[in-house]
N, CA, C and O of each residue as an XYZ file, in Angstrom:
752
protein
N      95.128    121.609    117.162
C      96.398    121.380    117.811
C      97.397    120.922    116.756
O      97.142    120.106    115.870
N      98.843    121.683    116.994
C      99.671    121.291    115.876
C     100.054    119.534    115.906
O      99.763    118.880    116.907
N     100.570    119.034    114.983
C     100.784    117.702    114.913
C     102.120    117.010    115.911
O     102.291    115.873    116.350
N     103.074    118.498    116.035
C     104.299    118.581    117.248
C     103.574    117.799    118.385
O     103.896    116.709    118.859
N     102.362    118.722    118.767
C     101.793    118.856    119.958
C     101.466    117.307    120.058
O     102.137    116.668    120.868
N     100.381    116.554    119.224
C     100.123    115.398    119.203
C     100.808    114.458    119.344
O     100.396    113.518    120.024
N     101.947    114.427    118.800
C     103.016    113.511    118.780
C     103.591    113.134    120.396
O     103.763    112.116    121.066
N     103.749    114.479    120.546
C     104.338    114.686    122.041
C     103.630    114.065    123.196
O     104.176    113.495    124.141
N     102.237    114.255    122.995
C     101.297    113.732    123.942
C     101.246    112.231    123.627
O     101.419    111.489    124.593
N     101.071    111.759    122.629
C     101.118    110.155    122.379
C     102.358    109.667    122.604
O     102.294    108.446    122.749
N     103.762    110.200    122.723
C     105.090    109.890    123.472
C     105.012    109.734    125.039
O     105.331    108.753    125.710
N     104.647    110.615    125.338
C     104.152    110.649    126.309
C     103.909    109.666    127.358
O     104.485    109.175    128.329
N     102.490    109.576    126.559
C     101.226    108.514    127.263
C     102.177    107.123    126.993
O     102.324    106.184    127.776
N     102.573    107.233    126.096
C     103.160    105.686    125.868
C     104.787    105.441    126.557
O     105.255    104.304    126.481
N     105.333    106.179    126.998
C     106.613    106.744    127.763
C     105.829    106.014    129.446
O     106.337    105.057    130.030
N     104.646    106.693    129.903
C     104.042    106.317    130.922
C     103.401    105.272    131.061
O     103.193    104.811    132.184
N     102.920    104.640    129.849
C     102.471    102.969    130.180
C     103.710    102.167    129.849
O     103.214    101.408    129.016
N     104.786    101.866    129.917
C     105.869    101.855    129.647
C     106.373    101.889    130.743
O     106.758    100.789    131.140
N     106.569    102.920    131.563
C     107.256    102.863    132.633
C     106.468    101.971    133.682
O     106.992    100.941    134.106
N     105.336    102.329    134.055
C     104.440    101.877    134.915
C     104.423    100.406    135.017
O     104.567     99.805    136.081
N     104.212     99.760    133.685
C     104.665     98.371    133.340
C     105.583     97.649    134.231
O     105.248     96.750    135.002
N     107.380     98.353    133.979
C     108.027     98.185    134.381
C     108.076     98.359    136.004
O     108.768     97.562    136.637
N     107.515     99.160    136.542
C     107.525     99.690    138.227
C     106.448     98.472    138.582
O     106.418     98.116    139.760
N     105.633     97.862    137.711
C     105.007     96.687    138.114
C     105.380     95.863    138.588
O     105.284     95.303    139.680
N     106.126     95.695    137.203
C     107.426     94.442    137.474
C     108.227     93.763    138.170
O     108.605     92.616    138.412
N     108.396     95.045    138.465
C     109.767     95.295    139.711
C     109.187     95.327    141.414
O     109.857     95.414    142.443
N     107.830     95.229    141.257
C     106.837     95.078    141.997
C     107.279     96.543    142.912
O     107.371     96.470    144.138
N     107.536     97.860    142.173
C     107.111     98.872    143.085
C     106.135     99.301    143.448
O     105.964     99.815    144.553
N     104.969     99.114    142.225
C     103.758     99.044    142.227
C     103.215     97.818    142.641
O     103.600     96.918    141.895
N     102.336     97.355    143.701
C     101.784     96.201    143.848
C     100.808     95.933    143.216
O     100.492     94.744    143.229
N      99.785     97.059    142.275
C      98.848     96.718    141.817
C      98.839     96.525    140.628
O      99.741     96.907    139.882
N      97.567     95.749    140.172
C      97.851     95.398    138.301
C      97.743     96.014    137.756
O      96.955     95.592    136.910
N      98.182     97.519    137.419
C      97.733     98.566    136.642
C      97.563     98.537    135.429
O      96.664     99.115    134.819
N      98.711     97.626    134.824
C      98.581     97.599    133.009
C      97.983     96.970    132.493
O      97.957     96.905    131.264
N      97.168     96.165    133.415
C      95.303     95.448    132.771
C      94.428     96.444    132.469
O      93.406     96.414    131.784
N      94.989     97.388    133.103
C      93.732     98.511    132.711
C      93.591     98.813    131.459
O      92.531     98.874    130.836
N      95.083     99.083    130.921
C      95.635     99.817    129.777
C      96.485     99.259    128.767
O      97.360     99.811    128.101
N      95.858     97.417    128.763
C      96.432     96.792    127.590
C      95.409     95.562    126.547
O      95.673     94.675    125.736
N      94.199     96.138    127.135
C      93.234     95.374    126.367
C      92.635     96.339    125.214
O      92.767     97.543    125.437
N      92.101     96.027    124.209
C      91.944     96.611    122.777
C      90.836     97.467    123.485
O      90.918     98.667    123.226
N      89.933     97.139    124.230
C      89.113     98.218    124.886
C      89.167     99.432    125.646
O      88.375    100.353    125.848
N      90.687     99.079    126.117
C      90.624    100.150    126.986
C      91.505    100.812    125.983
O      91.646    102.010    126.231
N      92.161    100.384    124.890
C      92.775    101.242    123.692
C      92.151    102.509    122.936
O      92.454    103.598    122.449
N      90.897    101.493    123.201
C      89.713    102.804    122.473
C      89.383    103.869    123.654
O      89.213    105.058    123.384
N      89.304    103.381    124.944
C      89.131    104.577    125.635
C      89.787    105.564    126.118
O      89.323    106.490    126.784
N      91.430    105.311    125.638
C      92.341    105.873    126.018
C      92.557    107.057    124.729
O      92.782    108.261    124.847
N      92.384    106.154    123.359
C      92.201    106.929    121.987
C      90.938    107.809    122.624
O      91.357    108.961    122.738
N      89.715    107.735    123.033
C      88.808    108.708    122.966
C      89.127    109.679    124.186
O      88.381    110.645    124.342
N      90.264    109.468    125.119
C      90.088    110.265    125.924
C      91.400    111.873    125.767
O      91.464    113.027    126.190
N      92.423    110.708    124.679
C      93.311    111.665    123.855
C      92.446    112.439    122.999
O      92.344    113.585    123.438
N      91.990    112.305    122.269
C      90.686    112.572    121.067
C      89.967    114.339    121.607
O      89.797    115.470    121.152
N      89.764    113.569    122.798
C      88.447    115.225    123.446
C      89.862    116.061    124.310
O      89.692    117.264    124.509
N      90.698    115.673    124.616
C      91.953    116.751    124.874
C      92.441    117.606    123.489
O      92.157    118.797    123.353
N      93.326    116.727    122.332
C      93.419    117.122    120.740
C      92.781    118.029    120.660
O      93.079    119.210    120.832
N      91.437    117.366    120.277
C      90.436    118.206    119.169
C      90.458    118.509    118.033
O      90.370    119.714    117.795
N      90.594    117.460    116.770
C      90.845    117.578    115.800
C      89.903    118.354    115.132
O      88.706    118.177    115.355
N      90.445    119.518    114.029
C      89.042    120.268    113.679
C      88.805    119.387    112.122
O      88.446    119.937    111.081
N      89.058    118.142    112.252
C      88.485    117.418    111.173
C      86.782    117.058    111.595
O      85.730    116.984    110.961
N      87.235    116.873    113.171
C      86.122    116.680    113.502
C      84.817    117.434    114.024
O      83.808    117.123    114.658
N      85.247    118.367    113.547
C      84.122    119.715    113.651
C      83.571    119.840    112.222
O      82.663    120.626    111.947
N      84.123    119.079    111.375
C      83.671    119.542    109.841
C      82.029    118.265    109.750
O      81.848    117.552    110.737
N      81.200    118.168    108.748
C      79.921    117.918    108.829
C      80.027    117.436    106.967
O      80.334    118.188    106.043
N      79.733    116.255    106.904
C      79.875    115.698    105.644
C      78.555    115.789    104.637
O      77.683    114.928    104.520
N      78.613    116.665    104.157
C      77.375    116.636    103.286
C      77.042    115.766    101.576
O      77.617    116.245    100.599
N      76.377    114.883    101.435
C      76.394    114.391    100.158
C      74.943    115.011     99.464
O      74.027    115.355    100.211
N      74.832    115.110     98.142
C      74.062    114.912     96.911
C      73.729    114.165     96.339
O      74.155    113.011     96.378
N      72.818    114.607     95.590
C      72.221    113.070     94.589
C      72.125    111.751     95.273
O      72.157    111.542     96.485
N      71.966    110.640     94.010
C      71.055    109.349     94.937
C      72.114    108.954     96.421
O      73.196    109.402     96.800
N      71.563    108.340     96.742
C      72.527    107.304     98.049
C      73.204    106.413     97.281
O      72.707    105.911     96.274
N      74.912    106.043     97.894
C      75.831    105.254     97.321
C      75.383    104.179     97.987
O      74.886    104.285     99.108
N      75.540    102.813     97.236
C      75.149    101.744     97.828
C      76.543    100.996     98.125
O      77.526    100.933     97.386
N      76.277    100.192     99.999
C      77.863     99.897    100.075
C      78.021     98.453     99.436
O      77.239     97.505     99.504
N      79.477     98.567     98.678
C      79.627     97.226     97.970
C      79.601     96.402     98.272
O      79.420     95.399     97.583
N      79.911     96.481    100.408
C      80.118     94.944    101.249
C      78.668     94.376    100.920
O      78.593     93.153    100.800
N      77.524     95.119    100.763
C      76.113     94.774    101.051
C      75.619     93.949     99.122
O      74.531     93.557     98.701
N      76.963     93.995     98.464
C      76.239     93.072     97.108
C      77.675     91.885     97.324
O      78.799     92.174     96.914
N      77.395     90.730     97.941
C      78.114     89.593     97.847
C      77.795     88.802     97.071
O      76.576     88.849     96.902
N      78.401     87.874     96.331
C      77.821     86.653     95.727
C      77.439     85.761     96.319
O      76.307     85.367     96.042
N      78.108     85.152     97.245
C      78.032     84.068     98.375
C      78.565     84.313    100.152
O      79.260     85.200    100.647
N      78.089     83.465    100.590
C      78.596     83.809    101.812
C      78.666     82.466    102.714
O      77.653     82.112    103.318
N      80.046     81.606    102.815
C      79.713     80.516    103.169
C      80.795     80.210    104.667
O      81.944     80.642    104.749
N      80.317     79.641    105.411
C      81.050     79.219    107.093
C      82.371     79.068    106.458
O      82.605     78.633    105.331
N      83.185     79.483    107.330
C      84.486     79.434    107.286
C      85.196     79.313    108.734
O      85.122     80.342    109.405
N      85.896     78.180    109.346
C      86.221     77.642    110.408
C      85.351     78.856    111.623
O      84.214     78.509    111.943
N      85.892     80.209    112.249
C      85.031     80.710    113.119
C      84.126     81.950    112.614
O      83.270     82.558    113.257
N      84.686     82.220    110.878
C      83.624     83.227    110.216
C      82.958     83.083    109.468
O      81.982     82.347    109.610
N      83.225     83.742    108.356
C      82.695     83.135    106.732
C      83.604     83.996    105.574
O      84.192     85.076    105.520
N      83.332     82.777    104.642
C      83.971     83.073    103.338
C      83.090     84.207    103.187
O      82.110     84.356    103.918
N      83.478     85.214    102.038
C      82.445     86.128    101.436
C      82.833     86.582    100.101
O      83.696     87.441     99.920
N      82.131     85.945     99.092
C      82.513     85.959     97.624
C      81.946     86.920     96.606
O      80.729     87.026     96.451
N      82.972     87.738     95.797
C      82.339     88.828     95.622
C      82.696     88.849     93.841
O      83.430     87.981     93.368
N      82.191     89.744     93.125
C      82.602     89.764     91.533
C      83.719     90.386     91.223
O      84.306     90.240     90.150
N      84.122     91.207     92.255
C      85.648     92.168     91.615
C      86.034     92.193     93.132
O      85.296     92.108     94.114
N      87.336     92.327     93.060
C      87.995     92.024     94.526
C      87.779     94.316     94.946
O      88.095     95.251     94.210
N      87.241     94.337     96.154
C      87.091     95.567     96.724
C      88.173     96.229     97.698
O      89.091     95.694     98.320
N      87.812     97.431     97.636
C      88.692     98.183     99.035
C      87.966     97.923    100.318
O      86.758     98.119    100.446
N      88.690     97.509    101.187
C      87.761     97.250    102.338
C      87.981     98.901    103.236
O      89.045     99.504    103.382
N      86.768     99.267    103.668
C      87.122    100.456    104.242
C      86.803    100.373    105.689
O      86.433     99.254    106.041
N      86.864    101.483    106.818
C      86.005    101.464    107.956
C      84.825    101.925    107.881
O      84.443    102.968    107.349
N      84.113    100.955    108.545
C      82.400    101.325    108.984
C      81.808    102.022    109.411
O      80.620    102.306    109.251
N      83.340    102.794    110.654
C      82.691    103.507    111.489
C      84.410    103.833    112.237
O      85.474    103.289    111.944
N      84.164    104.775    113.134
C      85.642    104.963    113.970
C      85.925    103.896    114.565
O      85.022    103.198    115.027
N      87.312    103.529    114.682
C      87.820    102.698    115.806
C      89.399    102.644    115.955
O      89.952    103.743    115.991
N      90.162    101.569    116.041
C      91.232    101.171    116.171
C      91.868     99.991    115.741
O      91.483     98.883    116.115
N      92.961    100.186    114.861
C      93.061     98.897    114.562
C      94.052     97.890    115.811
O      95.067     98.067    116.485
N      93.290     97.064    115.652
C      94.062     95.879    116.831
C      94.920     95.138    116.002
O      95.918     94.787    116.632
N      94.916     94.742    114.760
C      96.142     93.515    114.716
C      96.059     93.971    113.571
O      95.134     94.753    113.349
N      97.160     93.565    112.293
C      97.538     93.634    111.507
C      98.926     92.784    111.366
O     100.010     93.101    111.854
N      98.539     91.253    110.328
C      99.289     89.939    110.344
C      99.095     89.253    109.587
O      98.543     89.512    108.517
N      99.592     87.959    110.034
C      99.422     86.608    109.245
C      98.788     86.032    109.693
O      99.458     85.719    110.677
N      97.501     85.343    109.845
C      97.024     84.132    110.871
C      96.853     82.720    109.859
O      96.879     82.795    108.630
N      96.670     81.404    110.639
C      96.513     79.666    109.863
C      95.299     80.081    109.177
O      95.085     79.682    108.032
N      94.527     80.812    109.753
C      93.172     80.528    109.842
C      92.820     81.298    108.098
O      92.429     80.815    107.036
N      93.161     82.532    108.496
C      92.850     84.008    107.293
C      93.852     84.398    106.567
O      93.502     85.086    105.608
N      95.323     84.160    106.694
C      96.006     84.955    106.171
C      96.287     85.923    106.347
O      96.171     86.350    107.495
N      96.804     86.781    105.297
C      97.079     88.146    105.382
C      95.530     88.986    106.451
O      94.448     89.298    105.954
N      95.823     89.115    107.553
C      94.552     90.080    108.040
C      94.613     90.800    108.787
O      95.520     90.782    109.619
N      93.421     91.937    108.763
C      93.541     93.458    109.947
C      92.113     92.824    110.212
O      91.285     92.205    109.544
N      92.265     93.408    111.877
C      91.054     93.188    112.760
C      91.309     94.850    113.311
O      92.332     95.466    113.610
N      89.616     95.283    113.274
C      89.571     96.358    113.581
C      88.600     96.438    115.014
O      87.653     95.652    115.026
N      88.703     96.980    115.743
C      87.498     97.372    117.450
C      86.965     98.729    116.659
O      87.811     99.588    116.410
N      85.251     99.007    116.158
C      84.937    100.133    116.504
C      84.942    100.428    117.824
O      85.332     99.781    118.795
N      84.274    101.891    117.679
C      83.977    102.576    118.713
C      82.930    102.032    119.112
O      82.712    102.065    120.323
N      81.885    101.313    118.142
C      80.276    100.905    119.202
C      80.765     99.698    119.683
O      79.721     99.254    120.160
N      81.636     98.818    119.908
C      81.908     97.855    120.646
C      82.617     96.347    119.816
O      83.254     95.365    120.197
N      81.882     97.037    118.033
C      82.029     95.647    117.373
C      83.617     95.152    116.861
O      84.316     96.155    116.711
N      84.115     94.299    116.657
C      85.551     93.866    116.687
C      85.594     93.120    115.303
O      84.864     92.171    115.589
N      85.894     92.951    114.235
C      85.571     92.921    112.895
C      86.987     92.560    112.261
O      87.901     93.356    112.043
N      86.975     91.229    112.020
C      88.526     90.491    111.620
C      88.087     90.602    110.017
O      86.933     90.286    109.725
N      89.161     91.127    108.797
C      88.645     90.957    107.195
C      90.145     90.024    107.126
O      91.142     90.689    107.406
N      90.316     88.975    106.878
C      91.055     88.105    106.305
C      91.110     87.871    104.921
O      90.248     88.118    104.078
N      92.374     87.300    104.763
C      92.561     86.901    103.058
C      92.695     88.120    102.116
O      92.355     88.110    100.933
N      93.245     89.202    102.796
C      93.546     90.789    102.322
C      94.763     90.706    101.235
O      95.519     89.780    100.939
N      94.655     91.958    100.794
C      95.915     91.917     99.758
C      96.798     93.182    100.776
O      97.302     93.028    101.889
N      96.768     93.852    100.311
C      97.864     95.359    100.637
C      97.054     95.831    101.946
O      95.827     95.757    101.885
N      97.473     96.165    102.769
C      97.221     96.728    104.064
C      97.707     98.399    104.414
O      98.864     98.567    104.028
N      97.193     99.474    104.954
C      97.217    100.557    104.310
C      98.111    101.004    105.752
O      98.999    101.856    105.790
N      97.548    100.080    107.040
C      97.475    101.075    108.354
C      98.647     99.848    109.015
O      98.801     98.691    108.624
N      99.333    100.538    110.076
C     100.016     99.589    111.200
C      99.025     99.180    112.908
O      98.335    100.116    113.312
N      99.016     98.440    113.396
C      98.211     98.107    114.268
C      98.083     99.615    115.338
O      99.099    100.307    115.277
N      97.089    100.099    116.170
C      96.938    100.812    116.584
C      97.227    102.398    116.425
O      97.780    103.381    116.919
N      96.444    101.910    115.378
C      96.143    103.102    114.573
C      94.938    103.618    113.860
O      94.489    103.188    112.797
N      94.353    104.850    114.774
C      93.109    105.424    114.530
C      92.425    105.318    113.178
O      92.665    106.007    112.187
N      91.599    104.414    113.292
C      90.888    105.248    111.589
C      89.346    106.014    112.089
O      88.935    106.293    113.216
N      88.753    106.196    110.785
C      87.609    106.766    110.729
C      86.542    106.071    109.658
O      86.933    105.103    109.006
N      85.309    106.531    109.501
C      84.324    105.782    108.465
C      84.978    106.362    107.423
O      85.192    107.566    107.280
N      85.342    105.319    106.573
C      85.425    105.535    104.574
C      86.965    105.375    104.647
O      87.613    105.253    103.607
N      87.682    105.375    106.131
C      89.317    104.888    105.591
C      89.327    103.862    105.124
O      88.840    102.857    105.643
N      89.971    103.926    103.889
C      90.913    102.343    103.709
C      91.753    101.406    104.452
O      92.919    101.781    104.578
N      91.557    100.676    104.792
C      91.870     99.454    105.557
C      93.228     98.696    104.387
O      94.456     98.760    104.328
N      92.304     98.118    103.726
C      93.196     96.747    102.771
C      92.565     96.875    101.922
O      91.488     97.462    101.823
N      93.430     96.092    100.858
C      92.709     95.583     99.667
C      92.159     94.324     99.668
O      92.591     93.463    100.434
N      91.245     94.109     98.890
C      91.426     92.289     99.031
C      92.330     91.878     97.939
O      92.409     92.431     96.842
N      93.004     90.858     98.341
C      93.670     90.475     96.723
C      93.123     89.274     96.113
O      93.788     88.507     95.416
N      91.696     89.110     96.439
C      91.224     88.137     95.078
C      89.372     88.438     95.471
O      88.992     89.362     96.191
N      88.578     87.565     94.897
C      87.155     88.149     94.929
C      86.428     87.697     96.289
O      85.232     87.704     96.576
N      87.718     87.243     97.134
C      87.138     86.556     98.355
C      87.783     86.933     99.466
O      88.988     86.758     99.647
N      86.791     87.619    100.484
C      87.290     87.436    101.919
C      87.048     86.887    103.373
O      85.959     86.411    103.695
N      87.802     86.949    103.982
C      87.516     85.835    105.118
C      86.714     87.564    106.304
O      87.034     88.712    105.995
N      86.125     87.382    107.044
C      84.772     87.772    107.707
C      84.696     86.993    109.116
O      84.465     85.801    109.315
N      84.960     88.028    110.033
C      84.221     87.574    111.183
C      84.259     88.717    111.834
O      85.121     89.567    111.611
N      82.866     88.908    113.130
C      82.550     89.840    113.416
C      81.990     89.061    115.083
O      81.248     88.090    115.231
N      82.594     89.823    116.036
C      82.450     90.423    117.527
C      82.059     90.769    118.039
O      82.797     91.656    118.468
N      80.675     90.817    118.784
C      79.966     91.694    119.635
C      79.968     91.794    120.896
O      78.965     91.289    121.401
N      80.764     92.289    121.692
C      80.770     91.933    123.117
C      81.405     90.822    123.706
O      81.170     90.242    124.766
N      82.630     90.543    122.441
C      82.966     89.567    123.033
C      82.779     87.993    122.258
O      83.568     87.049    122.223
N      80.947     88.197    121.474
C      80.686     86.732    121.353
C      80.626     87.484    120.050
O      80.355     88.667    119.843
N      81.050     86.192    118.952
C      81.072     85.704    117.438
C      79.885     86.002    117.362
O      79.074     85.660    118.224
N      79.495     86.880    116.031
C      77.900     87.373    115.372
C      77.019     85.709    114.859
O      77.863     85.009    114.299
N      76.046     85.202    114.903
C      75.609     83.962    114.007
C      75.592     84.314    112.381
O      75.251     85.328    111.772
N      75.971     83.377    112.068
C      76.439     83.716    110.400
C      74.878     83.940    109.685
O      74.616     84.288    108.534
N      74.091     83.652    110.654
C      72.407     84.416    109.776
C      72.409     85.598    110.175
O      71.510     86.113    109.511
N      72.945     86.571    111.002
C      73.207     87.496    111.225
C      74.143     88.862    110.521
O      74.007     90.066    110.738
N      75.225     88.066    109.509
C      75.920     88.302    108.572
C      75.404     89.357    107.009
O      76.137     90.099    106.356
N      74.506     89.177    106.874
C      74.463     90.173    105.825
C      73.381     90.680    106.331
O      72.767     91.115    105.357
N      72.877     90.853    107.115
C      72.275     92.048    107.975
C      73.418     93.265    108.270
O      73.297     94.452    107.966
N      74.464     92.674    108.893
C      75.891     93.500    108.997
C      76.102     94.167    107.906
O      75.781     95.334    107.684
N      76.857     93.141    106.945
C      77.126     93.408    105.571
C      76.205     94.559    104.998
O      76.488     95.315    104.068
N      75.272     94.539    105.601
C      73.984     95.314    104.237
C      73.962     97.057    105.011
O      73.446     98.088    104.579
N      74.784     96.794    106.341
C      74.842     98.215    106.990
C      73.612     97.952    108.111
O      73.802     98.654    109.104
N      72.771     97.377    108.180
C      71.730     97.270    109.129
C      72.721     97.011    110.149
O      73.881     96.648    109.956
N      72.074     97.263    111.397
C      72.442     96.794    113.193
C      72.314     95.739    112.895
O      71.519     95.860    111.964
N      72.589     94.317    113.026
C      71.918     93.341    113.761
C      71.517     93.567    115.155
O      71.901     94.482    115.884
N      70.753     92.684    115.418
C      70.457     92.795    117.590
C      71.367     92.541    118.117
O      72.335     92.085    117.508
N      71.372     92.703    119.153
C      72.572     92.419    120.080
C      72.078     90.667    120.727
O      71.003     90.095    120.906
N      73.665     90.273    120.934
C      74.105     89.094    120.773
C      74.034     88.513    122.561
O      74.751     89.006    123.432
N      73.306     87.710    122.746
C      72.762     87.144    123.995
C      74.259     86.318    124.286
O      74.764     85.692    123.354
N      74.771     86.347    125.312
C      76.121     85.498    125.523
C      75.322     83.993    125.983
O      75.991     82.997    126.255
């Protein structure tokens, strides 16, 4: 689908949560409709439901690599220490932080806590704040994919916290993440 086409449809959709909002408001609508369609979750399901209409033929293509396996850099830290609700994570050369996996970015800011930071929602559910960033690549709600660039860090340290359903990962749980493994899923 041409990029016209895309544009048009994401005007659109956002033209119609937009209005609907407003007909809320105004209580023409009595019901809460824009709970449906203003939580970072239902962002992703609205992205996946634009997604299988599109049809990007990026995503028909099939990534093939050679030679040894690249090892990911998040998975060689120096340290990794509590940091008010995440953790510090100390590294030898400051890295590109990339995506893990598809999702959406939810925020892109300043926070007391992290600083400069993007919090990303994959698609499998996990919600993944990298704080203490340098250069930021993307604006909030905005699709990435595995191996986009996110941020830079701008020093050998970043701030880390990670989401499962809602509940904060346990920081012994942390470079299980980091190393690309699943951790288990997180008992509320």
């Amino acid at each position: 689908m041409r990029w016209r086409t895309k544009w048009l449809v994401a005007i659109v959709l956002t033209l119609g949560v937009f209005t609907v909002a407003k007909l809320e408001e105004a209580e023409v609508i009595r019901q809460p409709v824009t709970q449906y369609v203003t939580s970072g979750q239902d962002f992703v399901a609205v992205k996946k439901w634009v997604a299988s209409i599109v049809k990007d033929s990026e995503a028909d293509k099939v990534a093939v690599m050679a030679g040894k396996e690249q090892n990911d850099p998040f998975s060689m830290y120096e340290s990794m220490q509590p940091y008010k609700n995440g953790v510090l994570v100390s590294y030898t050369n400051p890295l590109s932080i990339e995506a893990q996996g598809s999702g959406l970015i939810v925020f892109t800011g300043f926070t007391r806590e992290s600083g400069k930071t993007i919090t990303v929602l994959y698609d499998n559910g996990d919600e993944v704040t990298y704080g203490f960033v340098g250069e930021t690549f993307n604006l909030p709600y905005t699709a990435v994919r595995k191996g986009d660039t996110l941020a830079l860090m701008e020093d050998e340290t970043m701030y880390l916290l990670v989401r499962r359903g809602g509940v904060k990962l346990d920081v012994s749980l942390l470079p299980a993440y980091l190393s690309g493994d699943t951790p288990p899923d997180v008992d509320e």
